[in-house]
N, C-alpha and C positions, 0 to 999 in steps of 0.2 A: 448382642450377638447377631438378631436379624437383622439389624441394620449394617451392622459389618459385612455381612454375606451380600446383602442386598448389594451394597455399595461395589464390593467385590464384581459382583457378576456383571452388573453394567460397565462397569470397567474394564473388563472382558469383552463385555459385548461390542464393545467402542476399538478394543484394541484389535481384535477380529475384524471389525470393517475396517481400519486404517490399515490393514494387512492386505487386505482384499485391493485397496483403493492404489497400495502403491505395489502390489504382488507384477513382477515382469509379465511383460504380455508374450506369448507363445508364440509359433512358426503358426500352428495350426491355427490362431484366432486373427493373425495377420491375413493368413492367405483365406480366411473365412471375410473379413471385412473387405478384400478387394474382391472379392465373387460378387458379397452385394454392392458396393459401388459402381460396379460399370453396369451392372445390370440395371442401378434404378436410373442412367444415364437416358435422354429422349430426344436431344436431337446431339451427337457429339461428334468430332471429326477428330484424328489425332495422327502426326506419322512422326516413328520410329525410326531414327538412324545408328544401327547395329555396326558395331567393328568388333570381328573376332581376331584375336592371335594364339597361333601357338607356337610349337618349333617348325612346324613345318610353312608356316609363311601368313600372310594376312589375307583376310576377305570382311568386304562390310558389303551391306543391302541397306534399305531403304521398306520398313511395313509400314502402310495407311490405312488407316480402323476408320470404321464408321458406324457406329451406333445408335440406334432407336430402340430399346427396349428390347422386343423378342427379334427386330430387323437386324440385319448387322449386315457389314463387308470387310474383309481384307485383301487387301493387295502385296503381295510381294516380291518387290523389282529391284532391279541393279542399275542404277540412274531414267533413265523413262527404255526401261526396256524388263516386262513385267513375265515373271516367272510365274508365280502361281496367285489363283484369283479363288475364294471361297466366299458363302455368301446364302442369306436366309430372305427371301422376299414376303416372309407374310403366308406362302401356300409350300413353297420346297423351298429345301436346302440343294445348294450346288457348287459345282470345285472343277476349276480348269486347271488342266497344268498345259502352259503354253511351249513350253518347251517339249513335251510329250505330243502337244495338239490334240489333247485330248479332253473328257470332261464327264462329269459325273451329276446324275439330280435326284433328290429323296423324295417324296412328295409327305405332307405329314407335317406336326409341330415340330420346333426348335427343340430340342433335347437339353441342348448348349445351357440352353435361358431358362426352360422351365423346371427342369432337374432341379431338388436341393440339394446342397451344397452337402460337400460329404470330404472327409481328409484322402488325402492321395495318399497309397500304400506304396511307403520307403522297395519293397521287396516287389515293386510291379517292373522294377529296372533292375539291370544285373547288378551283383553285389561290385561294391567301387567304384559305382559310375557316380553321371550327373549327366541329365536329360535338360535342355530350355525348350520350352514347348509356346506356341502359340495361333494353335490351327483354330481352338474353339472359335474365335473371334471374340471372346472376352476376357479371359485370362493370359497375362504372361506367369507361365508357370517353368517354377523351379526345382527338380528334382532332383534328390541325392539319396542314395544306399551307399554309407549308413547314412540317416535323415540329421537334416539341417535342423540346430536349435541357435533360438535368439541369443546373442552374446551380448549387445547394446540397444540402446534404445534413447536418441537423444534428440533434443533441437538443433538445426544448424542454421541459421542464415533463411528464415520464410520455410524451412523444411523438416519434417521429421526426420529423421537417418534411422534404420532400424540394420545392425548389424548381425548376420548368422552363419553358424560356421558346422560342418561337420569334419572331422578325421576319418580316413582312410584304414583301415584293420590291417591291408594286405603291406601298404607301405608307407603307412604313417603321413602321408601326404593332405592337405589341407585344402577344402573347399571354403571359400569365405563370398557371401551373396551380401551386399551392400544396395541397399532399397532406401530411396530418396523419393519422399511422398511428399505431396502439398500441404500444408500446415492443417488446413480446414477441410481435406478429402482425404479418404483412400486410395486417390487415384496416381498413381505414378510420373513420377518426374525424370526421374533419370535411375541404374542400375548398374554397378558394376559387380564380375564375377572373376574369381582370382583363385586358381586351382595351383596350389606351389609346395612342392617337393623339396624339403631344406631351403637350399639359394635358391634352386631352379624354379622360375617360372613356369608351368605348363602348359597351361592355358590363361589368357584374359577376354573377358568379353566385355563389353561397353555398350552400352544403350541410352538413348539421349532424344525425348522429346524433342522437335522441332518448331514444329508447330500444332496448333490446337485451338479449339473452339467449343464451346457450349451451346453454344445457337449457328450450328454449321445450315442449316435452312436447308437439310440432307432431302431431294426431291423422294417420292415412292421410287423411280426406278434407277437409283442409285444400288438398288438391293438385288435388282432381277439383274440375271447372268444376262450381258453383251450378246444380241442378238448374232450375231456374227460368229459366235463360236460356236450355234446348233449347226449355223448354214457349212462349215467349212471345217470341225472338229470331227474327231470320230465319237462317239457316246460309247463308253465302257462300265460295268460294272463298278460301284460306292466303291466297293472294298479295294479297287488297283490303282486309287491312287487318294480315297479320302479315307481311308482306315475304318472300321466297327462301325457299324450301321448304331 
């Protein structure tokens, strides 16, 4: 009989870690493995070609990341004509809006970088939305009330595909975030977002590496704000135009 018990329990205990090993991976441990992925990134360069649609007509931009660990920059323009500019050199954080001609600087550590990691509350957005965010400089983030759960999770062709979907309460409408990772990072390849009401399309967005580098050979002051925008910007307060201190 010991030996039946015994035999038992290991068998158990084998069949609880083959549980574990193949248990679906969550929104939350996705969007936790890409926080530390860019982060342990040291010299990286990447830009983003975004096309949004909805019914009301189409717009795409153009964001270029650059990453060193706690340094970062992004830029975001609409062919070489650059709308807004954010960005940590090591001593302040700082954020242009060129179209404003204005500009903003923190003095103090990266928050962005040093902060751990923590899940984003579904209910920090109005109920039935869906927010893409990507001021931090290291995350593209995706939010929905009510919250996105992993629906797939498959190889495709050199890529992960991790597919996640929330429903709508108010009108049954479907958010579906479609995440295409490099086989060997967490780091992102490409994203579509497909928010559809029955037939209707509502929204689509689309996101699409262009180009990228690992050894971008990013100088120091690729990080510090363009000298040119103290001389000729006006300086306003974080909060009117880079959000929560």
């Amino acid at each position: 009989m010991r030996s039946a018990h015994r035999i038992f329990f290991v068998m158990t205990i084998f069949l609880l870690h083959l549980y574990a090993l193949q248990a679906p991976i969550t929104w939350d441990e996705v969007a936790k493995a890409k926080h530390a992925a860019y982060r342990a990134l040291e010299d990286y360069y990447e830009t983003w070609s975004v096309r949004i649609l909805d019914e009301e007509g189409e717009d795409s931009f153009f964001l270029d990341r650059y990453l060193a660990k706690e340094k970062y920059r992004i830029s975001l323009r609409k062919g070489t004509t650059f709308l807004l500019e954010s960005g940590y050199d090591g001593q302040r954080r700082w954020i242009v809006s060129h179209e404003r001609r204005a500009y903003a600087v923190l003095q103090g550590p990266n928050p962005a970088y040093s902060d751990p990691w923590k899940p984003v509350d579904a209910k920090a957005i109005p109920a039935n939305s869906f927010h893409f965010n990507f001021l931090d400089g290291y995350d593209l983030t995706f939010q929905s009330n009510p919250p996105l759960k992993v629906i797939e999770d498959q190889k495709e062709e050199g890529y992960r595909r991790i597919r996640s979907k929330a429903v709508r309460t108010d009108t049954g409408a479907t958010v579906t975030v479609t995440e295409w990772f490099h086989a060997d990072s967490w780091l992102l390849a490409k994203f579509d977002v497909d928010i559809v009401d029955g037939e209707r399309t509502l929204s689509h967005i689309e996101g699409r590496v262009v180009n990228s580098s690992k050894q971008a050979s990013n100088p120091a002051k690729r990080f510090e704000m363009p000298s040119t925008v103290a001389e000729s910007y006006r300086e306003v307060p974080w909060s009117q135009i880079g959000g929560p201190e």
